[in-house]
C-alpha positions as CSV (number, residue, x, y, z in Angstrom):
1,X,0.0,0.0,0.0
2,X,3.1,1.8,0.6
3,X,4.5,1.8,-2.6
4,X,1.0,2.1,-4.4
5,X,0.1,5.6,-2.4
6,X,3.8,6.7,-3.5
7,X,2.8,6.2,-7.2
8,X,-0.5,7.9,-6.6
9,X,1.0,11.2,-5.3
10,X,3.6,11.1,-8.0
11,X,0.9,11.2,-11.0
12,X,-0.9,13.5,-8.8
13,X,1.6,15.8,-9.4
14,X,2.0,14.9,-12.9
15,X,-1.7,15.8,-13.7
16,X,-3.2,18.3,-11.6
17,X,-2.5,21.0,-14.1
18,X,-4.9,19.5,-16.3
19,X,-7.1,17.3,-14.2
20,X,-8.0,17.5,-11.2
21,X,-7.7,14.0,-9.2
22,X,-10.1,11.9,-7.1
23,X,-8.8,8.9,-5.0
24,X,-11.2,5.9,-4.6
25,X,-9.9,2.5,-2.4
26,X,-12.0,-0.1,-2.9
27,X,-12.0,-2.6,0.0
28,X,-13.4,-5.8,-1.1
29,X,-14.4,-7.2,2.4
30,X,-10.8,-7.9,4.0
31,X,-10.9,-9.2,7.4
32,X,-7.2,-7.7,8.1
33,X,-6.1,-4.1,8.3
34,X,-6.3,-3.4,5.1
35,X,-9.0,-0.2,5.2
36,X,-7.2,1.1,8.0
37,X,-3.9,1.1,6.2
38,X,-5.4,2.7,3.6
39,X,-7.1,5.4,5.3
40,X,-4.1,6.5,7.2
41,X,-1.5,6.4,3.5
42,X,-4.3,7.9,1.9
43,X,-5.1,11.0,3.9
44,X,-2.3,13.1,2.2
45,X,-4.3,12.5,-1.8
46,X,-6.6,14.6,-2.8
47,X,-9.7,13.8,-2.1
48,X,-9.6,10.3,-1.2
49,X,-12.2,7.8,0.1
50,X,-12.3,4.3,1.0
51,X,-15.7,2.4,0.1
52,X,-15.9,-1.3,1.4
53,X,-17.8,-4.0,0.4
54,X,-19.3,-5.7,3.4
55,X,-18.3,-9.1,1.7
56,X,-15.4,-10.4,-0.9
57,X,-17.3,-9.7,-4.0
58,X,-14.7,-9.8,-6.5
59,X,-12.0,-7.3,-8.7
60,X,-15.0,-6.6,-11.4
61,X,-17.2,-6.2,-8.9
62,X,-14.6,-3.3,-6.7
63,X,-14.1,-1.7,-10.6
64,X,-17.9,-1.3,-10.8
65,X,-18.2,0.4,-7.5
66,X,-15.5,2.5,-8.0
67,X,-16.9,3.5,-11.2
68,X,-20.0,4.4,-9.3
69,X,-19.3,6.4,-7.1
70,X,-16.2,8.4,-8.8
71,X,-17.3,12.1,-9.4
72,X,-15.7,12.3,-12.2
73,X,-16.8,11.1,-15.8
74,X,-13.3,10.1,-16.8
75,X,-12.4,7.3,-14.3
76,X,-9.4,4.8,-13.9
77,X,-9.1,1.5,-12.5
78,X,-6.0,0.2,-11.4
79,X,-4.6,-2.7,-9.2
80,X,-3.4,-1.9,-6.0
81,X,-0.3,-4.6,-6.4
82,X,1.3,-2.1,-9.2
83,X,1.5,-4.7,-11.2
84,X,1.4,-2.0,-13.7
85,X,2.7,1.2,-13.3
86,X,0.0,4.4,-12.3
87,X,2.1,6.7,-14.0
88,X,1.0,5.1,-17.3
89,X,-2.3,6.8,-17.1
90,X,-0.5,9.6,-18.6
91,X,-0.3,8.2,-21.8
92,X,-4.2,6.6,-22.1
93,X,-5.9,9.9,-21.0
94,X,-5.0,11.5,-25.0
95,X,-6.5,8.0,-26.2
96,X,-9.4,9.1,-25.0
97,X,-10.8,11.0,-27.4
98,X,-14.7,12.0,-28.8
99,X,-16.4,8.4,-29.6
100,X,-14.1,6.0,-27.6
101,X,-15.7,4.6,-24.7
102,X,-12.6,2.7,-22.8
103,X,-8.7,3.0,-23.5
104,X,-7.3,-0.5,-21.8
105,X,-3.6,-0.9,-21.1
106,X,-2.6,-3.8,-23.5
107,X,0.7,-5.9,-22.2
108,X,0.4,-8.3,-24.9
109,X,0.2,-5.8,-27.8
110,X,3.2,-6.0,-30.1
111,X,4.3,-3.0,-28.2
112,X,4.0,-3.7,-24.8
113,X,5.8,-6.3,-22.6
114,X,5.0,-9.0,-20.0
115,X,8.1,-9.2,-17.6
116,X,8.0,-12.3,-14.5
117,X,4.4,-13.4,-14.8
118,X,3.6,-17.2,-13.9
119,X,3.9,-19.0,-16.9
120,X,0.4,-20.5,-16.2
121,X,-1.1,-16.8,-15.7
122,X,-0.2,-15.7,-18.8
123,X,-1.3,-18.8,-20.8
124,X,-5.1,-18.6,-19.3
125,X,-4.7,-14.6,-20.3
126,X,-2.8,-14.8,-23.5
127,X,-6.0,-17.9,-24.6
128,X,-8.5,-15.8,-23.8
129,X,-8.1,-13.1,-25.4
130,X,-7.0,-14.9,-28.7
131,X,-10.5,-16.7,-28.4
132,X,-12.1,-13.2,-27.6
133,X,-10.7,-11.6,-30.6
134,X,-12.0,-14.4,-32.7
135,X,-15.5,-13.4,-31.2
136,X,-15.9,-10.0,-30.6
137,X,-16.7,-7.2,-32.7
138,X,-14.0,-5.3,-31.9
139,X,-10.2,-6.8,-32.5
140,X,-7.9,-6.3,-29.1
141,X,-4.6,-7.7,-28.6
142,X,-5.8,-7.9,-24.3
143,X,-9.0,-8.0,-22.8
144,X,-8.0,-9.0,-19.5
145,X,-6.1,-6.0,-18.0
146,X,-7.7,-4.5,-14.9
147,X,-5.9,-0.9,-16.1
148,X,-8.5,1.0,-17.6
149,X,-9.5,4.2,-18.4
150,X,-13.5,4.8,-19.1
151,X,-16.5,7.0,-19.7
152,X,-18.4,6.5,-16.9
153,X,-21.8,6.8,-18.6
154,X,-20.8,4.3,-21.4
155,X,-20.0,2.0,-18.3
156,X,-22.6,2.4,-15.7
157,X,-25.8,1.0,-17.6
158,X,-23.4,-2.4,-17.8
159,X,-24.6,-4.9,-15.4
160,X,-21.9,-7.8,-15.1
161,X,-23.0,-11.7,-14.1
162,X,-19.2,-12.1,-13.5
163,X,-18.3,-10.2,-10.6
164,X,-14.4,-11.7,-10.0
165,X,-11.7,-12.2,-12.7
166,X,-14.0,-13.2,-15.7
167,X,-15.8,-10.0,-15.1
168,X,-13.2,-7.7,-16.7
169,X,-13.8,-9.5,-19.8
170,X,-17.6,-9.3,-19.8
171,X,-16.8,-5.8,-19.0
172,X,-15.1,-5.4,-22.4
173,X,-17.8,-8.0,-24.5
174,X,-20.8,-6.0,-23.1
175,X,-19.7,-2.7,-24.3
176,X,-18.8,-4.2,-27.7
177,X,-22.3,-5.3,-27.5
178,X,-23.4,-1.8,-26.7
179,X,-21.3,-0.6,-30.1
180,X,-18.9,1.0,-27.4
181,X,-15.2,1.8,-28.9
182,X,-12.1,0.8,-26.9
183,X,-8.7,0.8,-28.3
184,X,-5.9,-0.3,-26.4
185,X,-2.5,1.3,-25.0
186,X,0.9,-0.5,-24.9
187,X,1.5,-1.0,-21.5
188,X,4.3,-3.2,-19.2
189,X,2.5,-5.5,-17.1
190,X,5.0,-7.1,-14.2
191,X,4.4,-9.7,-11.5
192,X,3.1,-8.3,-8.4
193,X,5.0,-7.6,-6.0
194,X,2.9,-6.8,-2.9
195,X,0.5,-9.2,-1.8
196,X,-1.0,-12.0,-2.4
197,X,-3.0,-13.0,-5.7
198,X,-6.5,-14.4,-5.0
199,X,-7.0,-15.4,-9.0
200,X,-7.9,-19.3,-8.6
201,X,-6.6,-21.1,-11.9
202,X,-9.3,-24.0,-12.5
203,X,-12.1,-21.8,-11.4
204,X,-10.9,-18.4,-13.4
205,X,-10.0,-20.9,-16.8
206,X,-14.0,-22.6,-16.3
207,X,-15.1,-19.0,-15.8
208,X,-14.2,-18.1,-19.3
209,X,-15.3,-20.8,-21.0
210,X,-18.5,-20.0,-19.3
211,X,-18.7,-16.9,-20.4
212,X,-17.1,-17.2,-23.7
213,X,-20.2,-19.9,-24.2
214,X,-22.4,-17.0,-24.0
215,X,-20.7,-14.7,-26.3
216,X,-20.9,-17.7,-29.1
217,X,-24.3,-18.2,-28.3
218,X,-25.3,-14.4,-28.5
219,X,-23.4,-14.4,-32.2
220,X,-25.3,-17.6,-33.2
221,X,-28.7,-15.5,-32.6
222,X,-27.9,-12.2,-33.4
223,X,-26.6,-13.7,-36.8
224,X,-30.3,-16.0,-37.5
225,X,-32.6,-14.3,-39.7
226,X,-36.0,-12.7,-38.0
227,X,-38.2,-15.4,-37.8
228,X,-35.8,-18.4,-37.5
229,X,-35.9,-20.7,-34.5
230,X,-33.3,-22.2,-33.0
């Protein structure tokens, strides 16, 4: 949290001439200190809050909330291990310009990088998103990345059945649906350094099949003639 804060205070300074900064921690129900580590690091940001989920609902579901209740319409979510590097906002916030809906930091574009992830991480990431090309309307190189810039009102309508891991791709295939526009931003994704992962191979890998079921099954009808049955 340390470190994380550190970053925070550091693009802070790097944007408040042109934006002015608002500070959301989402606690998803953690039973150790973690909201009260936060609240004391955090008092020295600008207008910062901690909201907390009374239960672990998931990482989609802490984006959603975030997005919520951020003030702003232009909001970022980030994880809190720095597993990519805050400062990188600075180049998505000129991607997002009139018509696009989500700029995405993408590690596994031809311009980013991917430096000491689990070998097994990066398959189930590097998989999915080569299926979820294949199915979506809209061609990404990542759509697992938690770093994200959005429009909150392009967001907010969005109602996810995934609320953990497999949520921040629903996140991306719903707003496709929508005809939303994302493009993606070359980013360095590294392995996390503080904490501890909670992503559960076996249940995060069944997850996506799960969902990308329903993303096959939604082409297969929007694609049927009026009229036809299945």
């Amino acid at each position: 949290a340390e470190h994380l804060v550190a970053r925070l205070h550091a693009l802070e300074s790097q944007l408040r001439e042109a934006y002015t900064c608002e500070f959301l921690f989402v606690d998803d129900g953690s039973t150790d200190d973690t909201a009260d580590r936060l609240r004391r690091l955090s008092a020295s940001l600008p207008s910062a809050r901690i909201i907390s989920h009374t239960h672990n609902r998931g990482v989609a579901a802490s984006i959603m909330t975030g997005v919520q209740a951020s003030s702003s319409e232009l909001v970022c979510s980030l994880d809190s291990d720095c597993s990519y590097d805050p400062m990188h906002l600075v180049d998505m916030l000129p991607l997002l310009v009139d018509g696009v809906d989500m700029v995405t930091a993408s590690p596994y574009h031809p311009d980013g990088a991917v430096l000491n992830v689990p070998a097994w991480r990066l398959s189930i990431s590097k998989c999915a998103s080569a299926i979820y090309r294949r199915a979506l309307r809209q061609s990404l190189y990542t759509y697992t990345s938690c770093f994200r810039l959005y429009r909150k009102q392009s967001i907010t309508p969005i109602r996810l059945q995934n609320e953990g891991f497999v949520g921040i791709a629903e996140l991306v295939w719903q707003l496709d649906q929508r005809g939303g526009t994302i493009v993606e931003s070359p980013a360095k994704l590294d392995v996390r350094q503080y904490g501890q992962s909670k992503m559960r191979v076996a249940q995060v890998t069944w997850g996506h099949l799960g969902l990308l079921s329903r993303v096959f099954a939604d082409r297969l009808v929007r694609r049927r003639p009026l009229g036809d049955s299945l």
